[in-house]
N, C-alpha and C positions, 0 to 999 in steps of 0.2 A: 509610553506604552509602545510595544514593538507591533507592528503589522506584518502578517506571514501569508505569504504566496506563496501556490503551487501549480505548476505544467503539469497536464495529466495525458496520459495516451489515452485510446478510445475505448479501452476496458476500465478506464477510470483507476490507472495506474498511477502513482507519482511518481514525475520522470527530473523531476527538479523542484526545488526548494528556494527560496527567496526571501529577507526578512528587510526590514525597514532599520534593522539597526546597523547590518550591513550595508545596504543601501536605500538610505536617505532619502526624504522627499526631496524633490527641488526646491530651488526657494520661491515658484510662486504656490506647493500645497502637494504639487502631482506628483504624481510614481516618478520613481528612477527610471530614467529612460533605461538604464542594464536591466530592469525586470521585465519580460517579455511582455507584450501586450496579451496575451493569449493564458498568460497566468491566472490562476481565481484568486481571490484572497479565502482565507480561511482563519478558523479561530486556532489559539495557541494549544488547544484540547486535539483537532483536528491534525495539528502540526504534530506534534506528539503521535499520536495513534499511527497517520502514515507514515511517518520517517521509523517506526520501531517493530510496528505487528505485520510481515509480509501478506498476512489476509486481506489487511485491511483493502477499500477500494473508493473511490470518491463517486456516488453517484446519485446526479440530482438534486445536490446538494447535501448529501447525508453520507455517511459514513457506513459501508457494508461491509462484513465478512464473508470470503469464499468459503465455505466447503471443502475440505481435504479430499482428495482421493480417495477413493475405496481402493484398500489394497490390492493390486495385479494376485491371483490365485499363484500359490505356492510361492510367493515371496516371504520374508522371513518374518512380515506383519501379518501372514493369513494363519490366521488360527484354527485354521483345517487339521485335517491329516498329519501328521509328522512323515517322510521318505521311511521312517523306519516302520510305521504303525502299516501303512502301504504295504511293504513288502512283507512282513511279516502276518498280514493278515489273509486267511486262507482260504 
């Protein structure tokens, strides 16, 4: 069974990734000394989710979703106005 690690920044980013089948336990049980000390372990579900969904975020032990931006007004995702409905409206 592979054990998976991960370095997080202070928004609960993944900044690195680490598995046990890359790197090995020692031989008397412990972590690879190449996996950071400051690493979490995390489940293979977890591993998954943050290495693929950029939302995702590690925190408190749990797995969160950001929130996308609300569209900047008159960018091409604001469902406002059209520049033509604007100008042609009197």
């Amino acid at each position: 069974m592979t054990t998976h690690y991960a370095v997080f920044d202070a928004a609960g980013k993944a900044q690195a990734f680490y598995n046990s089948a890359v790197y090995p336990p020692q031989e008397d049980g412990s972590r690879n000394e190449m996996i950071p000390v400051d690493a979490v372990e995390i489940t293979a579900q977890q591993f998954t989710i943050l290495s693929t969904d950029p939302t995702a975020r590690y925190v408190d032990g749990d797995i969160v979703h950001l929130l996308p931006p609300a569209p900047m007004p008159g960018s091409q995702y604001d469902w406002g106005p059209t520049l033509g409905q604007v100008i042609g409206a009197g």
